[in-house]
MIVEXSE-36689 format. One line per field, with one value per residue (C-alpha): residue number from 0; residue in three letters; x, y, z. Coordinates in pm, 1 decimal. Last residue first. Layout:
N
seq	(NUM, ...)
type	(Ala, ...)
east	(X, ...)
north	(Y, ...)
up	(Z, ...)
***
This chain:
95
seq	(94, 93, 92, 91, 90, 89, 88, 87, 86, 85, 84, 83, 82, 81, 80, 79, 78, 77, 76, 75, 74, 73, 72, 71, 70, 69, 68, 67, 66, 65, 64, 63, 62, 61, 60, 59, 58, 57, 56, 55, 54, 53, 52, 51, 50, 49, 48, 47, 46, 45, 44, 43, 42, 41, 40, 39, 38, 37, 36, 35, 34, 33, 32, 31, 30, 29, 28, 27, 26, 25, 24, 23, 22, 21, 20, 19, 18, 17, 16, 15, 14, 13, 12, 11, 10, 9, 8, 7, 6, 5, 4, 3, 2, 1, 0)
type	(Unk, Unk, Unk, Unk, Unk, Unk, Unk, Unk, Unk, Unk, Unk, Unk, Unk, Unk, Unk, Unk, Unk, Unk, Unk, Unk, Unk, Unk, Unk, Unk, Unk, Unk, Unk, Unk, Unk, Unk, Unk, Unk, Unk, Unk, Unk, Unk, Unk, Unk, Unk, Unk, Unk, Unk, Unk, Unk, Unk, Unk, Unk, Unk, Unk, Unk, Unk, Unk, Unk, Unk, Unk, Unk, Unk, Unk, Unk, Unk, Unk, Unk, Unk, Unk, Unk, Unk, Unk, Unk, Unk, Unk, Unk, Unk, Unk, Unk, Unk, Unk, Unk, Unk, Unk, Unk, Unk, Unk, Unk, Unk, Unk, Unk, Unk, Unk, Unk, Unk, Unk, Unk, Unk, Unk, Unk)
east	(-1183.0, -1240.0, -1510.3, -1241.6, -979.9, -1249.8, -1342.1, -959.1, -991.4, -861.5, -644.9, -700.7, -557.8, -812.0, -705.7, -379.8, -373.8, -637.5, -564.2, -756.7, -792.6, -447.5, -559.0, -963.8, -1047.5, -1158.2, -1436.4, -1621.2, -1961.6, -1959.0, -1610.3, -1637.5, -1927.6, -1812.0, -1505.6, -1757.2, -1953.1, -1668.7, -1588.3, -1940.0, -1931.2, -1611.6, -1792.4, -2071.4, -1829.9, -1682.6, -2013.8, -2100.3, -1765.4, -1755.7, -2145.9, -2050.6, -2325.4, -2035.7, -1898.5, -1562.6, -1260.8, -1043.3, -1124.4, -1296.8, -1147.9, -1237.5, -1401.5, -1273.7, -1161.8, -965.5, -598.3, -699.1, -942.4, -641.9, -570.9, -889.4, -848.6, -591.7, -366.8, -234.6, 110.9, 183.2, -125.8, -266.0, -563.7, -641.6, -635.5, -862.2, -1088.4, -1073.7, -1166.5, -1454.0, -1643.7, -1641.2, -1761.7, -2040.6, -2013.9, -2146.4, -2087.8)
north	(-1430.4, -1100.7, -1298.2, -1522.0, -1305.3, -1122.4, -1462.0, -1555.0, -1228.1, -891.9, -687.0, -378.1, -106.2, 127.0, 500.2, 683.1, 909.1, 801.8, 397.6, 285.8, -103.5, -303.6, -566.5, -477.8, -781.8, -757.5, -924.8, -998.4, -897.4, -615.8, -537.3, -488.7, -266.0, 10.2, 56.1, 87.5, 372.8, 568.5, 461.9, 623.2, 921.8, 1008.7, 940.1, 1168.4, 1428.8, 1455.2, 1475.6, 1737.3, 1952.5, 1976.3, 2043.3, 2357.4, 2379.6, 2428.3, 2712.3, 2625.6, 2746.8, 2471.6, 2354.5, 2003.0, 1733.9, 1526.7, 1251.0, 880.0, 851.8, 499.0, 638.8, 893.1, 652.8, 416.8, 580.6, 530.5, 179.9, 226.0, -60.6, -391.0, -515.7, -575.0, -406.7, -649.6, -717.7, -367.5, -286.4, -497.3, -455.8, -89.8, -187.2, -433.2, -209.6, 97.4, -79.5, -258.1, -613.8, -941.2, -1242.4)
up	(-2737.7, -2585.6, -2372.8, -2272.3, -2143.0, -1934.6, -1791.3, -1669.3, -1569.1, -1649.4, -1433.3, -1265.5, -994.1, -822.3, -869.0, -730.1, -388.2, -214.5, -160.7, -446.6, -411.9, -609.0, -758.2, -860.7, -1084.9, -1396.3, -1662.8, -1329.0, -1483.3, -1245.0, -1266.8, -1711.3, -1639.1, -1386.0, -1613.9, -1921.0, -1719.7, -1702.1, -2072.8, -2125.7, -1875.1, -2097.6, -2427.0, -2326.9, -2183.5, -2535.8, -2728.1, -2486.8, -2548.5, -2939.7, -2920.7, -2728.7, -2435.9, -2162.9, -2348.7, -2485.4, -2285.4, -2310.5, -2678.8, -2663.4, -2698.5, -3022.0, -3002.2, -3038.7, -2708.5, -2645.2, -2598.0, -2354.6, -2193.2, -2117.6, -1791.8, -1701.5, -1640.7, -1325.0, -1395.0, -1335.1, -1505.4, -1839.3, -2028.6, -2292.2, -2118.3, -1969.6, -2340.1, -2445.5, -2171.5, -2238.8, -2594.3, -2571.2, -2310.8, -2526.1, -2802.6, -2592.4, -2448.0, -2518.4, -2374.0)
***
C-alpha cells in the first residue's frame, strides 16, 4: 500500500506508541517546518508553509482510518481527542 510521507510517519509513530493515542499529539514531533513567530502576519511565508503541513498531517490522520491502517479505541469524549492504535493492516503496510 502506499502512503504519503506524512502518512508513513504518524503511522509509525502511532505504531510504536505503548498504549493508544490521540494522533495529533505526534504532529509536534513530525513537523518539519518551522513555527511560525507568534505574531506573524497571516500571509508570512514562515506561517503558510506551517499551516500547510498541519492541514496535511490533519489530513494524514483522516487517511490512515479510512484505509483501516487504525482503529479509533478510545472515541473522543469532549474533553481529550479520539484514541488510536494501528492495525494488524497498518503494521503491515509499514512493513
Amino acid at each position: 500500500m502506499e502512503l504519503n510521507t506524512h502518512e508513513r510517519a504518524l503511522l509509525h509513530a502511532v505504531s510504536q506508541s505503548p498504549a493508544p493515542a490521540a494522533m495529533s499529539t505526534f504532529f509536534p514531533d513530525l513537523t518539519r517546518t518551522v513555527p511560525p513567530e507568534v505574531h506573524a502576519p497571516d500571509d508570512d511565508p514562515v506561517r503558510i508553509a506551517w499551516t500547510d503541513e498541519q492541514f496535511a498531517l490533519y489530513g494524514a490522520s483522516v487517511s490512515l482510518w479510512q484505509k483501516n491502517l487504525v482503529r479509533v479505541v478510545h472515541p473522543a469524549n469532549g474533553e481529550r481527542p479520539d484514541l488510536v492504535e494501528a492495525t494488524d493492516e497498518g503494521r503491515t503496510a509499514l512493513a
